[in-house]
Structures are given as structure tokens and as C-alpha cells.
N, C-alpha and C positions, 0 to 999 in steps of 0.2 A: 617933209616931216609928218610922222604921224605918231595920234596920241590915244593908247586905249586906256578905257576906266572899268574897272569891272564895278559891278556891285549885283546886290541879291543872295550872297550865303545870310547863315544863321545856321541854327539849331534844330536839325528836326528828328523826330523821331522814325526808326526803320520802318519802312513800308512808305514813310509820307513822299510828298514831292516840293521841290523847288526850282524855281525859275531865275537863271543867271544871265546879266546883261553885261554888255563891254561896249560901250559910247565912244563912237570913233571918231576922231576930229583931225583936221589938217589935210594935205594931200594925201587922197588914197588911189590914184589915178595907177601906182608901180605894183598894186597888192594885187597878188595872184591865187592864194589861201588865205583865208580866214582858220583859225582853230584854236579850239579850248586844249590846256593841258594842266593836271593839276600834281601835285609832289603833298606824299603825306610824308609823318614825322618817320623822321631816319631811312627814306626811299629815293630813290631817284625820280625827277620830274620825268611824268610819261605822258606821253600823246591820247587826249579822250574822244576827241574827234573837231573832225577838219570839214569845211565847205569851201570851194571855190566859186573864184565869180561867175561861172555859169551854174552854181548851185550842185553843183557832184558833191556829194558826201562821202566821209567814210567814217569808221567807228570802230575803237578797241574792242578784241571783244567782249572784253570784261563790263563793257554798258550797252550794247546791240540790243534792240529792244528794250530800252527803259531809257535811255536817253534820246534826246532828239538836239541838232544844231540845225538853224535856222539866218539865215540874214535879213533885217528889217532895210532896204536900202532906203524908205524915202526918209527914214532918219539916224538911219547909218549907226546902226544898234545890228549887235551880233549878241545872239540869245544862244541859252546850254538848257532846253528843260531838262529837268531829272524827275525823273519817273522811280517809282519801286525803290526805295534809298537803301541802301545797306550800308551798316556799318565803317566796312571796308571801303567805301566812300567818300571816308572823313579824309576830308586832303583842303591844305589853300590850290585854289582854279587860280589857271592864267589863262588872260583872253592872250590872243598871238597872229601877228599878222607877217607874211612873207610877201616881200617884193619877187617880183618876177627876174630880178637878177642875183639874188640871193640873201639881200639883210633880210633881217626879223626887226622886228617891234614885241617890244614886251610890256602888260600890264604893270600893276602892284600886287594883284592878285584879291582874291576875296577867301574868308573861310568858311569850308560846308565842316559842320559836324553832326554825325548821324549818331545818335543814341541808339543801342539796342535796347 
């Protein structure tokens, strides 16, 4: 069993930056990816970027350069900073964990909203 928690949205204005976390608890020994995905209003949830446990990245590229994912393992915190915010931003993030045989684990999600 595993349990993620996001937190760290809010309100910020375009241009600013914020820093999202997901606290991971329970057996993580089957998880093969780590990855944020976020869904704004009336869109399909998309993929914003993924790390694996050897630390490979990849990134939509609608954030390549202003976003960053990161894994904290010695307290098992998986981080999304967001760099450069735009508008187009504004979505609830879910933190997201796949097992190496194919479930997911899903947050609750958190809310970014970017003001222009």
C-alpha cells in the first residue's frame, strides 16, 4: 500500500514560482515512476513530468524549462518546482506513483492558480 499527500499550491501571480510536495508513505519497494499530473477546469488530466527510481526525468513540453521534478528519498517527499508560472498553469496537481507491474496510486490533488 502506498499513500501520497500533495500539498504546496496557492495563488500566485504569473511570472512567480511555487514549490509542490507529495509525502509518501507505506510500501514503496513495487514503484517504478514517480510523476506529477495536473487536470485544469473542463480538460483532461495530462502528464507534467515523471522521475524514476534511478532519477530519469521527462517533461511535457508545455513546462521543459521552468519546471523541475525531483525526489527527496531520505524522506520520501517527491517535489514539482514551478518556475516562470503562467496562467495556463492553473490546474489541481496530482502527485502519481506506478508500480512496476502496472497499478497507480493516486493523490487528492492540490490547487495551483496563476493570476495574470
Amino acid at each position: 500500500q502506498v499513500q501520497l499527500v500533495e500539498s504546496g499550491g496557492g495563488l500566485v501571480q504569473a511570472g512567480g514560482s511555487l514549490r509542490l510536495s507529495c509525502v509518501v508513505s507505506g510500501s514503496t519497494r513495487s514503484i517504478s515512476i514517480w510523476g506529477w499530473y495536473r487536470q485544469a477546469p473542463g480538460k483532461q488530466r495530462e502528464l507534467v513530468a515523471t522521475v524514476s527510481t534511478g532519477d530519469s526525468t521527462n517533461y511535457a513540453d508545455s513546462v521543459k524549462g521552468r519546471f523541475t521534478i525531483s525526489r527527496d528519498n531520505a524522506k520520501n517527499i517527491v517535489h514539482l518546482q514551478m518556475n516562470s508560472l503562467k496562467p495556463e498553469d492553473t490546474a489541481d496537481y496530482y502527485c502519481n506513483a506506478r508500480a512496476f507491474w502496472g497499478h497507480e496510486y493516486w493523490g487528492q490533488g492540490t490547487q495551483v492558480t496563476v493570476s495574470s
